[in-house]
Biopython code that builds the backbone (N, CA, C, O; Angstrom):
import numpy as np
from Bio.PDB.StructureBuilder import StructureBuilder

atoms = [
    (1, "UNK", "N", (73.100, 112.916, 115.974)),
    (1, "UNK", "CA", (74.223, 112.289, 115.313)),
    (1, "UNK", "C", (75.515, 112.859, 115.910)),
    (1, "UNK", "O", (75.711, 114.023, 116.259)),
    (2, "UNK", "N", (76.219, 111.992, 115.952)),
    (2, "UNK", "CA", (77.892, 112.310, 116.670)),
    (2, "UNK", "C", (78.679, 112.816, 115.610)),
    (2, "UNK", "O", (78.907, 112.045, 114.678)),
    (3, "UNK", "N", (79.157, 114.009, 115.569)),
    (3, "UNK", "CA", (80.446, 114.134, 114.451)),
    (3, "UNK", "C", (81.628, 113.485, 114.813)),
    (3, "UNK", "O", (82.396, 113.418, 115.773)),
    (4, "UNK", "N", (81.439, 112.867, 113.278)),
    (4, "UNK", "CA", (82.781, 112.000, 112.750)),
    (4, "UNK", "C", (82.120, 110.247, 113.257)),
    (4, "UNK", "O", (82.973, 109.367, 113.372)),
    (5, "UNK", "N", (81.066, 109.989, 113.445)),
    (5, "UNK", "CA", (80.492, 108.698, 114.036)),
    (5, "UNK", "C", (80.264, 107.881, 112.293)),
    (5, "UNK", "O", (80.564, 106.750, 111.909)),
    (6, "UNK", "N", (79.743, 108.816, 111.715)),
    (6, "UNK", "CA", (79.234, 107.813, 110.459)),
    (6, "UNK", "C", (79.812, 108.827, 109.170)),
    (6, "UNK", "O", (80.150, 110.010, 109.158)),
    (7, "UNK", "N", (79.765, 108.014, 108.349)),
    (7, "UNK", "CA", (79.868, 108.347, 106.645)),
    (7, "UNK", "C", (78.623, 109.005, 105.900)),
    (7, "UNK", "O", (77.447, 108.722, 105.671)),
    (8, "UNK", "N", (79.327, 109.813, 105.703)),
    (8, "UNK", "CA", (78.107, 110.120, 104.436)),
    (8, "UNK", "C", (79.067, 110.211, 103.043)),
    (8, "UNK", "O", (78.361, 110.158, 102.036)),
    (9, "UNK", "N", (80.174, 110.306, 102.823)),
    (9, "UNK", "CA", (81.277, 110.036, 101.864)),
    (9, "UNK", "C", (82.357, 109.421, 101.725)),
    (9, "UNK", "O", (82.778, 108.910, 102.763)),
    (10, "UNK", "N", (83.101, 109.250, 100.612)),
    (10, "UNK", "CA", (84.542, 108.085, 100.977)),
    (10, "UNK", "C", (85.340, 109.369, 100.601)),
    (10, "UNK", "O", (86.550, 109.284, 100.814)),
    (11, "UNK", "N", (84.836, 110.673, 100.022)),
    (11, "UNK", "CA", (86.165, 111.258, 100.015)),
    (11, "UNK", "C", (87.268, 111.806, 101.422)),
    (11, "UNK", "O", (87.042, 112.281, 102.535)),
    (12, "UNK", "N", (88.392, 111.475, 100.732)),
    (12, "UNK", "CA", (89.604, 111.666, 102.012)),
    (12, "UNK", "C", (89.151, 112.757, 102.821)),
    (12, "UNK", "O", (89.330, 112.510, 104.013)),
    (13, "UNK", "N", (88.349, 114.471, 102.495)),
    (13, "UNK", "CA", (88.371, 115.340, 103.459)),
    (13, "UNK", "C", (86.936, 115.001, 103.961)),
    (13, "UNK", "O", (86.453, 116.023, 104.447)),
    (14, "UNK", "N", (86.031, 113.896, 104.029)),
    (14, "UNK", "CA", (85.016, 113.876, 104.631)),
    (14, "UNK", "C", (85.264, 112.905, 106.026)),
    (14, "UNK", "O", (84.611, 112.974, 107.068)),
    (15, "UNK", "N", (86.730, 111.719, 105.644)),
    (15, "UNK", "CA", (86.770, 111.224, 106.634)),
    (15, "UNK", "C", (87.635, 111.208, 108.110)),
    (15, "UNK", "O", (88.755, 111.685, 108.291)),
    (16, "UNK", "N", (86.524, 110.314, 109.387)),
    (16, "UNK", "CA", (87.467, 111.083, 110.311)),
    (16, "UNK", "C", (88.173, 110.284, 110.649)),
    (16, "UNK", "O", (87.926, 109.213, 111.205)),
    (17, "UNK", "N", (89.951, 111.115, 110.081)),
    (17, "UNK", "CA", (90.972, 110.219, 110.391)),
    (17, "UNK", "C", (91.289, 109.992, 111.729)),
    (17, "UNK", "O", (92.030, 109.015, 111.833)),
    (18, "UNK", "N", (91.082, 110.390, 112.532)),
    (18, "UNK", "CA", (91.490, 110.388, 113.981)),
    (18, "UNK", "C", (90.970, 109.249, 114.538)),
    (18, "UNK", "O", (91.042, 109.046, 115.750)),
    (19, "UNK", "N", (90.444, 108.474, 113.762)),
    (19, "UNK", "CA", (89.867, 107.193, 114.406)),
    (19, "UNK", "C", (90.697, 106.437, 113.727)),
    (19, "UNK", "O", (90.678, 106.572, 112.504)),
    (20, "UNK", "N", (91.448, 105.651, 114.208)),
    (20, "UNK", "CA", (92.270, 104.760, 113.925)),
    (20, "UNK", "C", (91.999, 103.436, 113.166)),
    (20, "UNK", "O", (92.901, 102.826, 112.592)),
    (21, "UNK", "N", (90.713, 103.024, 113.194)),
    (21, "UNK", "CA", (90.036, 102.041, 112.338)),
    (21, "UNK", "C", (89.804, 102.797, 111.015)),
    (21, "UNK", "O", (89.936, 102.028, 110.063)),
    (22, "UNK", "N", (89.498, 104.070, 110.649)),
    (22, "UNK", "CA", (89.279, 104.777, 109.583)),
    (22, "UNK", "C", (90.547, 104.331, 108.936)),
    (22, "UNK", "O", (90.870, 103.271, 108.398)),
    (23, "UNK", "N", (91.221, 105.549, 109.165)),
    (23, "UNK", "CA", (92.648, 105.514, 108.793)),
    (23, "UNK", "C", (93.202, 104.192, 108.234)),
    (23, "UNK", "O", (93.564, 104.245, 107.059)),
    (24, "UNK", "N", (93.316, 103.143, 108.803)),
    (24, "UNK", "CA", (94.075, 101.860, 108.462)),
    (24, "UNK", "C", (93.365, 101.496, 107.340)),
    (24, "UNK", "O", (93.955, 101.177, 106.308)),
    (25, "UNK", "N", (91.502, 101.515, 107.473)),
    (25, "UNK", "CA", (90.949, 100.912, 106.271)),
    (25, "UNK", "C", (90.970, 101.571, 105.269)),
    (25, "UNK", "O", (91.141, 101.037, 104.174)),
    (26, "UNK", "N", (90.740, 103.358, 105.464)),
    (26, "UNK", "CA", (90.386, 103.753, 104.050)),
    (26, "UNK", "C", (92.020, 104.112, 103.528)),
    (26, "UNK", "O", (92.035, 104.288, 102.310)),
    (27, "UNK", "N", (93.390, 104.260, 104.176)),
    (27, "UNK", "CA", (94.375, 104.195, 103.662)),
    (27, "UNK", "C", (94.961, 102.736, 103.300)),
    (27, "UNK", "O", (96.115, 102.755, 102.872)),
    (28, "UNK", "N", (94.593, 101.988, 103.364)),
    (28, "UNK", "CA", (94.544, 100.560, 102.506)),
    (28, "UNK", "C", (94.136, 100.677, 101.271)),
    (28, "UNK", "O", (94.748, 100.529, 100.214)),
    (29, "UNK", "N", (92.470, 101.101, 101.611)),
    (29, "UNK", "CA", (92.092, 101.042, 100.134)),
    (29, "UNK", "C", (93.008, 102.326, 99.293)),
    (29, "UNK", "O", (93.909, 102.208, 98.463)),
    (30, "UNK", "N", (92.655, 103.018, 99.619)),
    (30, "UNK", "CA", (93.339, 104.099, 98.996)),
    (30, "UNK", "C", (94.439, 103.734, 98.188)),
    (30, "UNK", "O", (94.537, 103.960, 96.982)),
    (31, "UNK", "N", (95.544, 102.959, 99.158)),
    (31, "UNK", "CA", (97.056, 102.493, 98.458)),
    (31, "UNK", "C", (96.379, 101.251, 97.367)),
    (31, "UNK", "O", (97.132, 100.920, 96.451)),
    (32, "UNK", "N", (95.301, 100.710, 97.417)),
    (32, "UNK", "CA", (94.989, 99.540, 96.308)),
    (32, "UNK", "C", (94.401, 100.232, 95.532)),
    (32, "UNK", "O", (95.008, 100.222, 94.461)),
    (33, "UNK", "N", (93.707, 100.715, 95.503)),
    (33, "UNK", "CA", (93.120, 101.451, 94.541)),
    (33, "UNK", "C", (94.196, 102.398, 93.471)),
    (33, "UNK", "O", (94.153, 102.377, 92.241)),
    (34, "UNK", "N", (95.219, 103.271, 94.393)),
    (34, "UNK", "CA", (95.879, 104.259, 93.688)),
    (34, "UNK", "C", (96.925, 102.500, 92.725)),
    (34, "UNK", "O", (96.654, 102.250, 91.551)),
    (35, "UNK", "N", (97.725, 101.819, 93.322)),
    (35, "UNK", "CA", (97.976, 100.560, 92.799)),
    (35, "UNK", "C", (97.739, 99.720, 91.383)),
    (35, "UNK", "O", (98.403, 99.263, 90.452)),
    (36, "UNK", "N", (96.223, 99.824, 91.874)),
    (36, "UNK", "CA", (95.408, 99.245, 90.613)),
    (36, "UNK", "C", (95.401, 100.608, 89.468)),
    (36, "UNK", "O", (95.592, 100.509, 88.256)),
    (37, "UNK", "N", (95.189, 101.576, 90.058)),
    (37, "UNK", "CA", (95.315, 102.773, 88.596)),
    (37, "UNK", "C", (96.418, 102.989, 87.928)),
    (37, "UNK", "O", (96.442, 103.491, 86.804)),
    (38, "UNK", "N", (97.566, 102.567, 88.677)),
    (38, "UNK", "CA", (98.764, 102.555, 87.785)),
    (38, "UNK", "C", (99.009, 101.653, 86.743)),
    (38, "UNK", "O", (99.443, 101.809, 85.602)),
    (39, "UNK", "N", (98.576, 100.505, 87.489)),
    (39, "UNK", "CA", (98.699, 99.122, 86.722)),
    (39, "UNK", "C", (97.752, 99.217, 85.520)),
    (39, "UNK", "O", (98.157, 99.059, 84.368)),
    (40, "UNK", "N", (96.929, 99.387, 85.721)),
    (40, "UNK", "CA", (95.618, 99.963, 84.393)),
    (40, "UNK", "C", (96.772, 101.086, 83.321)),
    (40, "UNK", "O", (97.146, 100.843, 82.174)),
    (41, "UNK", "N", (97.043, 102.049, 83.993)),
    (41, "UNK", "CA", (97.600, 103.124, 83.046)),
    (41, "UNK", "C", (99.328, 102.815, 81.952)),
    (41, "UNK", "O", (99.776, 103.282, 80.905)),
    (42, "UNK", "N", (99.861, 101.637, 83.123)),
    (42, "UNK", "CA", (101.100, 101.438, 82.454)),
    (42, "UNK", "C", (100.689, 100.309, 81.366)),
    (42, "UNK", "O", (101.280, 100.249, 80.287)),
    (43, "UNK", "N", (99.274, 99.100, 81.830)),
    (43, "UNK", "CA", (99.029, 98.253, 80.767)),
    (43, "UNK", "C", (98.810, 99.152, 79.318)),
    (43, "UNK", "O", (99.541, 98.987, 78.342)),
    (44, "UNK", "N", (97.556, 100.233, 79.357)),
    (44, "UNK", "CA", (97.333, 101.170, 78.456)),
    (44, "UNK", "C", (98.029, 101.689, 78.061)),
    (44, "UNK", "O", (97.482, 102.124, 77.048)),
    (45, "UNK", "N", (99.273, 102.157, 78.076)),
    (45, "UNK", "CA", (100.730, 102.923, 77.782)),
    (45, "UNK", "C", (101.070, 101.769, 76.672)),
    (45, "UNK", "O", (100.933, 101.712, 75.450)),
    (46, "UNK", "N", (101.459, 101.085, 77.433)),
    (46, "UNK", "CA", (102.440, 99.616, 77.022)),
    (46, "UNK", "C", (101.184, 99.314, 75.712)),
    (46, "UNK", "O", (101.657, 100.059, 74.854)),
    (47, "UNK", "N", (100.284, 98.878, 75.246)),
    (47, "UNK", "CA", (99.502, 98.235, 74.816)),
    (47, "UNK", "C", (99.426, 99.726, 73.580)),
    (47, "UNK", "O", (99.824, 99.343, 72.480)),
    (48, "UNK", "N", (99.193, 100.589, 73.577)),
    (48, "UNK", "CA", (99.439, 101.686, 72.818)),
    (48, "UNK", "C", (100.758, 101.719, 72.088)),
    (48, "UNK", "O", (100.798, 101.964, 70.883)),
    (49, "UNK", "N", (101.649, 101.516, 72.679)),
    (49, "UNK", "CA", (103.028, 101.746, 72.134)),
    (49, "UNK", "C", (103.194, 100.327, 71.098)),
    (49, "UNK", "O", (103.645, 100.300, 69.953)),
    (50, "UNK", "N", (102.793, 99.461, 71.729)),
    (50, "UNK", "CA", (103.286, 98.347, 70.794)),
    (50, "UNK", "C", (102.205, 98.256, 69.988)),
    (50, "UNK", "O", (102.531, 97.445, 69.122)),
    (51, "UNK", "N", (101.050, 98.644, 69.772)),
    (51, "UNK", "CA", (100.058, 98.538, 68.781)),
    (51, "UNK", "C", (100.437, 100.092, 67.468)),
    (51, "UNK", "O", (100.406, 100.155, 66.239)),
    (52, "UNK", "N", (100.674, 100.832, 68.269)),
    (52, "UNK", "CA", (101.188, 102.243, 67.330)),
    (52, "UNK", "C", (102.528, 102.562, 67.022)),
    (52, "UNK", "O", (102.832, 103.019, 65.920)),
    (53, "UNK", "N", (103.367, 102.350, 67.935)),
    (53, "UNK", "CA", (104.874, 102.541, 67.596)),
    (53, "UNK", "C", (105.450, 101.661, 66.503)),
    (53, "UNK", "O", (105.998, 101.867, 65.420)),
    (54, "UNK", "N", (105.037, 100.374, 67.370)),
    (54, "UNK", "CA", (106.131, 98.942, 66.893)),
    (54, "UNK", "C", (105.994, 98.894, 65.436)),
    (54, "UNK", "O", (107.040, 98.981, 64.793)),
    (55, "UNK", "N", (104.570, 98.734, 64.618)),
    (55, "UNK", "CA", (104.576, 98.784, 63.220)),
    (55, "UNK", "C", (105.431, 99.608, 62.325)),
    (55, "UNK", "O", (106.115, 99.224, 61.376)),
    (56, "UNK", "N", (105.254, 100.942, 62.846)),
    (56, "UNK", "CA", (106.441, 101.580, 62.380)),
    (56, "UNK", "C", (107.896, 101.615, 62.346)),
    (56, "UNK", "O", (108.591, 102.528, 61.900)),
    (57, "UNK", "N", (108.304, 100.451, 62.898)),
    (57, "UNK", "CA", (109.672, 100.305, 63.366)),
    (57, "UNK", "C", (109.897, 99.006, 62.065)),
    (57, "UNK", "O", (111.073, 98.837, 61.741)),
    (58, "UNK", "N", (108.958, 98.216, 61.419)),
    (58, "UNK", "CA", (109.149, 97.134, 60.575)),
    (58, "UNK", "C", (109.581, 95.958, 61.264)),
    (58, "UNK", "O", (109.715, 94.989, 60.517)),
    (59, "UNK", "N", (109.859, 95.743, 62.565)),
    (59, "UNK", "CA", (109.978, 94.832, 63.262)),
    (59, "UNK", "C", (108.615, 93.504, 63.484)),
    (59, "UNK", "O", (107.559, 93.682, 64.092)),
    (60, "UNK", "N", (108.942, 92.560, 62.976)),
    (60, "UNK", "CA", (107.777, 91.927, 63.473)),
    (60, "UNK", "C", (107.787, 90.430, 64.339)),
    (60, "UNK", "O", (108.553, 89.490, 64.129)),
    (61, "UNK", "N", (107.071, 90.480, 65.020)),
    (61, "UNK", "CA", (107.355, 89.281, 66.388)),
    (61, "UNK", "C", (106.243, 88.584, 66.373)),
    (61, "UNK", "O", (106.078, 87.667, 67.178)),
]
sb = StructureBuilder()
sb.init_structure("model")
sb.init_model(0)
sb.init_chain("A")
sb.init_seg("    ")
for serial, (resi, resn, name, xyz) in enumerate(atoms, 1):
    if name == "N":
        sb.init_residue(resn, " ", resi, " ")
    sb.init_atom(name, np.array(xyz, "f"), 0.0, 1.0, " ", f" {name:<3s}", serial, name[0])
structure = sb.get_structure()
């Protein structure tokens, strides 16, 4: 086996960035992925606040 030829993990210190096909794909995913976890965490924020806060405010919409 060639080091750095194949995967045996997706974590960032297993892969070899020096290959330029690496790099582009797994820092793609990486930026969609980190992307999508925000978007998950600010829906969950947001969706918390107006289910727990807002009642307490007597406001109703």
């Amino acid at each position: 086996m060639i080091h750095g030829e194949t995967l045996h993990s997706p974590l960032p210190w297993d892969l070899p960035w020096w290959m330029p096909d690496h790099a582009v794909f797994f820092g793609v995913l990486y930026a969609v992925l980190g992307i999508l976890g925000l978007a998950v965490g600010f829906v969950l924020t947001k969706s918390y606040i107006e289910t727990v806060v807002s009642p307490k405010t007597g406001h109703d919409h």
